[in-house]
C-alpha positions in Angstrom: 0.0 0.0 0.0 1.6 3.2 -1.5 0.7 6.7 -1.9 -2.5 8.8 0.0 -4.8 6.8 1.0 -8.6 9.0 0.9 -11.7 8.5 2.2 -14.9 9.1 -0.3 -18.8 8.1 -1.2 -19.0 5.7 -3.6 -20.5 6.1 -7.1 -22.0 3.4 -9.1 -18.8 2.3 -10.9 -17.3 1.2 -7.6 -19.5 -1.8 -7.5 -17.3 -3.9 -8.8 -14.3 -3.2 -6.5 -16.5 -3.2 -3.4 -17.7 -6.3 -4.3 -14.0 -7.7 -5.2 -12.8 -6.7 -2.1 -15.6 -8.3 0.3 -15.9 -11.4 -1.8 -12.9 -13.6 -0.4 -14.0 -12.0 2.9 -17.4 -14.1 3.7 -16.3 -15.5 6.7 -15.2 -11.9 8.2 -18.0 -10.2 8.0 -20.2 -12.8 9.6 -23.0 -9.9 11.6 -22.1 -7.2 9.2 -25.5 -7.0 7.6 -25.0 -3.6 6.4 -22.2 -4.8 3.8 -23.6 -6.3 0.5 -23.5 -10.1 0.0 -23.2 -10.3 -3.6 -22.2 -8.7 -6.6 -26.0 -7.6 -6.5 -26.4 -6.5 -3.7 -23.0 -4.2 -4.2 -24.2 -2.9 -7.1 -27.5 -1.8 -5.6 -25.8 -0.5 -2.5 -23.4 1.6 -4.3 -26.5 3.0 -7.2 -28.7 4.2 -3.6 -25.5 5.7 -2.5 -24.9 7.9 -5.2 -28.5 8.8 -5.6 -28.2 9.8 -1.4 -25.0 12.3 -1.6 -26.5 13.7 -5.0 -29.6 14.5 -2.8 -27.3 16.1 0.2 -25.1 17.7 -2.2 -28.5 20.0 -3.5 -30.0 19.8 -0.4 -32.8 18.5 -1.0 -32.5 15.0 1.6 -35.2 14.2 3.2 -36.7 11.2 4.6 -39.8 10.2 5.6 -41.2 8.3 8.8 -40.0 4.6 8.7 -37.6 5.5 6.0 -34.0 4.4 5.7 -31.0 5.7 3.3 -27.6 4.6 2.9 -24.1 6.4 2.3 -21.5 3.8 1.4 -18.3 5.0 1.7 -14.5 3.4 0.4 -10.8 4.3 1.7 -7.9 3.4 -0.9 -5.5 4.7 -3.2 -7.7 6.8 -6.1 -5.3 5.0 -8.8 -6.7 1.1 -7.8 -9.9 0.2 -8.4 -10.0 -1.7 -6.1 -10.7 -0.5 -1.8 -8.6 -1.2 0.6 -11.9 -0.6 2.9 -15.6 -0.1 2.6 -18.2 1.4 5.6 -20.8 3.2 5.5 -23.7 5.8 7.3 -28.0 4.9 7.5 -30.1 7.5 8.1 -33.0 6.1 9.6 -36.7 8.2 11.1 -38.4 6.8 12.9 -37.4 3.5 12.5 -37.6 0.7 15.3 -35.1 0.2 17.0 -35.2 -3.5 18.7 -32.9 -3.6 22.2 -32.3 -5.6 25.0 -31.6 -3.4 28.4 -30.6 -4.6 31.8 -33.0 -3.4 35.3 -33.6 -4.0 38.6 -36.3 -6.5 38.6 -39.7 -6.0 39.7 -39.5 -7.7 43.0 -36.2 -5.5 43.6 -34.4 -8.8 44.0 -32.0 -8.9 41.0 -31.5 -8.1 37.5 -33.6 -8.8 34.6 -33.2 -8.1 30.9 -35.7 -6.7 28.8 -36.2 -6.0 24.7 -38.1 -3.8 22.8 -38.7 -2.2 19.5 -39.1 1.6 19.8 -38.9 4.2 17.1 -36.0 6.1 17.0 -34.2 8.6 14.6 -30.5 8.2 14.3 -27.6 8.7 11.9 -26.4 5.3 12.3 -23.0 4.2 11.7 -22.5 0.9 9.8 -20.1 -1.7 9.6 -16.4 -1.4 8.5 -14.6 -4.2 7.0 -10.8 -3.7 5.9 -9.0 -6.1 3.4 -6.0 -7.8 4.9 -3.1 -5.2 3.3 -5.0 -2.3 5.1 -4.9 -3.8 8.4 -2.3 -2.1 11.0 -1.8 1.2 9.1 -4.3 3.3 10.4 -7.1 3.0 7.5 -9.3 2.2 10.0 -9.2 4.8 12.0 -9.1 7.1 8.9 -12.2 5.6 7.2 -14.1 5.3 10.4 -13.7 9.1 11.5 -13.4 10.4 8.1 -17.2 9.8 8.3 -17.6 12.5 11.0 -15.9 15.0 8.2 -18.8 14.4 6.3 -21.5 14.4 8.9 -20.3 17.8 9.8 -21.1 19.3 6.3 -24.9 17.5 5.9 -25.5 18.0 9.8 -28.5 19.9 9.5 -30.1 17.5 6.7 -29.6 14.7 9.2 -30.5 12.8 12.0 -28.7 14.6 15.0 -28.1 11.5 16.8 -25.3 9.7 15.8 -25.0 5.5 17.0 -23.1 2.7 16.4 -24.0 -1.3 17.0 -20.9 -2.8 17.7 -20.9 -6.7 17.1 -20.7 -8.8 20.5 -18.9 -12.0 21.1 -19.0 -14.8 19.1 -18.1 -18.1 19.4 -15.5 -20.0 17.6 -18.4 -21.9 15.6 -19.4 -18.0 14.9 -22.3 -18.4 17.3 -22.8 -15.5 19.6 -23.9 -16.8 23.0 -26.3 -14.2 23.9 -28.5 -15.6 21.6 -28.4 -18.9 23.1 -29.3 -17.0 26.5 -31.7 -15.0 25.0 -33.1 -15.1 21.9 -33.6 -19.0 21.3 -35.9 -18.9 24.4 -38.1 -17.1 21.8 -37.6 -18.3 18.6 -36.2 -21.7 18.8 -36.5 -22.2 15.5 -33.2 -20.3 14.8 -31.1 -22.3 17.1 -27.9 -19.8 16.3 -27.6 -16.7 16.3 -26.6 -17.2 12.1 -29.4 -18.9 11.7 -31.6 -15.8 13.6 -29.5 -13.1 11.7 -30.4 -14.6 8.2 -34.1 -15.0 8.6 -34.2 -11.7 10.1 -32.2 -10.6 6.6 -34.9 -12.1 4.7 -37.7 -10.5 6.7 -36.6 -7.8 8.9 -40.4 -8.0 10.3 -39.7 -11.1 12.2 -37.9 -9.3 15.0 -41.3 -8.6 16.4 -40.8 -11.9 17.6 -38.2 -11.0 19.9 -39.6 -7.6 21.5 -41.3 -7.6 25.1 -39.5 -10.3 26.4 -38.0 -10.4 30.3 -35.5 -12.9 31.3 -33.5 -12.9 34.4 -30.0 -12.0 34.2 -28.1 -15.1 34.7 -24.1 -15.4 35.4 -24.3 -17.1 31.6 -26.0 -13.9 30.5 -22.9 -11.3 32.3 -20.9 -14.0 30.4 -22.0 -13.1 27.4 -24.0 -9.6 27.4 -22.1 -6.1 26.8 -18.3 -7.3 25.5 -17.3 -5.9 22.0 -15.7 -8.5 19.8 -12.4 -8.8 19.2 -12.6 -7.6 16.5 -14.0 -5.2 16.7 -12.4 -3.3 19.6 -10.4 -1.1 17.3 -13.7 0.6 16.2 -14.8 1.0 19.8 -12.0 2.5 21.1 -11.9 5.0 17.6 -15.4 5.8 18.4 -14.4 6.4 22.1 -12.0 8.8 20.6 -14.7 10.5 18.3 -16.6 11.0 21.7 -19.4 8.4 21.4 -20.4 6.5 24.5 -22.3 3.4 25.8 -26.2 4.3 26.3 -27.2 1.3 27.5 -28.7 -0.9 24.9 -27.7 -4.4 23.7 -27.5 -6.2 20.0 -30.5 -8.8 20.8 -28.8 -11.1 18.4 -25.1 -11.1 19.7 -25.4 -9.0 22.9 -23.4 -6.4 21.7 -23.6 -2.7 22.9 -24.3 0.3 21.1 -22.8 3.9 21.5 -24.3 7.4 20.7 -23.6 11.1 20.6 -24.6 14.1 19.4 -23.4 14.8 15.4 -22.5 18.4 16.9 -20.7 17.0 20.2 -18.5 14.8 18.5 -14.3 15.2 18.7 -14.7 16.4 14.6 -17.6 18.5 15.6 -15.5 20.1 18.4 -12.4 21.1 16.8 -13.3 21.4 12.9 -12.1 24.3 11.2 -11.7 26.1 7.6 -9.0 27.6 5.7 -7.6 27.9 2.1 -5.3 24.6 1.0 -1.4 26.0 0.8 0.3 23.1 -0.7 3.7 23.4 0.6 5.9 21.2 3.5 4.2 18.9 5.7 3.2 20.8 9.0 3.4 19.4 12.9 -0.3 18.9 13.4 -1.8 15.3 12.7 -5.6 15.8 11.4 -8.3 14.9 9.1 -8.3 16.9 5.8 -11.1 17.1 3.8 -12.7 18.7 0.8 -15.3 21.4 2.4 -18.3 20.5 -0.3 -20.5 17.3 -0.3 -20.0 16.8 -4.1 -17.1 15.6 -4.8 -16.4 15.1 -0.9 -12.9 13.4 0.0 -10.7 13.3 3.1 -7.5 11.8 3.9 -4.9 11.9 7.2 -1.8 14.3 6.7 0.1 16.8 8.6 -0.6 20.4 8.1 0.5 23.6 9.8 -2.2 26.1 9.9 -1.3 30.0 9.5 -2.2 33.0 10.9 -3.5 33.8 7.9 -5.7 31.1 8.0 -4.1 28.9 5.0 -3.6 25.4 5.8 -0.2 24.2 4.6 -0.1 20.5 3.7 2.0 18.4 1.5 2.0 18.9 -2.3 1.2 15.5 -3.2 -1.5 15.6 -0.5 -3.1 18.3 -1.9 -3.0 16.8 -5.5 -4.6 13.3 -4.6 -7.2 15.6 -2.8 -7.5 17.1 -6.4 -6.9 20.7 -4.2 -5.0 23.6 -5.6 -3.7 26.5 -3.3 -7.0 28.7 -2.4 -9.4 25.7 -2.1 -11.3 25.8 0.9 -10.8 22.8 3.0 -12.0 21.4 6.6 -9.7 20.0 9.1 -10.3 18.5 12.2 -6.7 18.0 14.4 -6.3 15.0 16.7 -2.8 15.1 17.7 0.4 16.9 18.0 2.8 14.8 15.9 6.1 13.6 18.0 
């Protein structure tokens, strides 16, 4: 892996790569459902995602109650057609929103867990898978917060509320065990959680099935309930970073917990700023670097100095893979002095 990596929406001509680069990955991405499945599916994915930013990019988003629309995003080098990662943002209103959360028991003599399905509006963040030659080079981080760059631009076409499901534990058989100590009590015809997650892919009405539902919690269920997986622990801890935090809801399916801010209270939100690009030296200042319009939105990681005058000095080539010339208006978010 050579050269700037960026961050960017997808058009429909990525389908292919996407597709190329989660094919071999099946197993990975077991409880990703937000990632396509098939050249299909990519292809669809990337088409809904084009039509999304085109909408943002005039303004003219909107979504109705119960609706849903994606934003696929893909980090790699802009001369490969192929990604070197692939994520992505819903925007759901008023969509249920099925949970499991942990209370003191009626009786006031222990703990019991409870799901339901309740409406909710959120900017959710999906799934982020990274092919192997990505992994360790801090794409993930990149492509994960690079979202926020965008977020910031479309905030006030969006659902404020920003959330992440992170995927629970699973099993070396790729079975989560939350489901055997919940949701199999319930719908025993899936008798793993793969087995759950797929019907619920086929029909996502079925999880009506597993809403109003108390069980006590169990020394299997603190087992199980609440740990991030493996791997996905990198995300977490990013998302930490980005300011997001635990609000008490579990994955039904894998026990997994999910984390939410405020678009506007996020790290990016925080310490964003502007300034006209000033290719040049690399500066001291680690930070996200983005192209300040939605169309044609990209973002990569660089070092930049920012002047008095309010230019933002960044590397020449940096500035030409961000197809910037000296003047352009970008947004930059810092996150760390570099040593």
């Amino acid at each position: 892996m050579t050269g700037t990596v960026l961050v960017r929406p997808v058009g429909s001509a990525d389908a292919d790569g996407v597709w190329e680069l989660l094919r071999p990955a099946a197993d990975e991405t077991i409880g990703m459902g937000s990632l396509p499945r098939s050249a299909a599916a990519a292809e669809q994915l990337c088409e809904a995602s084009a039509e999304t930013l085109a909408d943002l990019a005039t303004g003219e988003f909107q979504l109705a109650d119960g609706q849903q629309r994606r934003l696929l995003f893909v980090a790699g080098d802009p001369s490969e057609a192929v990604p070197f990662g692939v994520t992505g943002v819903t925007f759901k209103n008023a969509v249920p929103n099925l949970s499991v959360r942990v209370a003191t028991s009626e009786d006031g003599q222990g703990l019991i867990m409870r799901s339901s399905s309740v409406p909710w509006t959120r900017t959710e963040l999906d799934s982020t898978y990274l092919g192997p030659q990505a992994r360790g080079r801090g794409v993930g981080s990149l492509i994960s917060r690079g979202r926020f760059m965008l977020l910031q631009l479309v905030r006030r076409q969006v659902p404020a509320t920003v959330a992440s499901h992170l995927r629970g534990r699973f099993d070396d058989d790729a079975s989560a065990p939350f489901w055997r100590c919940f949701g199999r009590h319930f719908a025993p015809q899936w008798p793993t959680s793969a087995a759950a997650e797929a019907a619920l892919a086929d029909d996502p009405s079925r999880l009506a099935l597993l809403a109003d539902h108390v069980l006590p919690v169990t020394a299997e269920v603190l087992e199980s309930l609440g740990r991030v997986n493996a791997a996905s622990l990198p995300a977490f801890h990013v998302l930490r970073a980005e300011g997001l935090s635990p609000n008490g809801m579990y994955d039904p399916i894998d026990g997994g917990p999910t984390l939410a801010a405020d678009i506007a209270d996020t790290a990016t939100g925080r310490n964003r700023g502007h300034g006209r690009a000033d290719p040049g030296p690399a500066g001291p200042i680690d930070a996200l670097v983005s192209v300040a319009t939605v169309d044609g939105f990209r973002v990569t990681r660089t070092g930049i100095e920012m002047t008095e005058s309010s230019r933002i000095r960044l590397d020449g080539a940096v500035a030409a893979a961000l197809d910037v010339e000296v003047g352009t208006l970008l947004a930059v978010s810092p996150l760390e002095a570099r040593r």
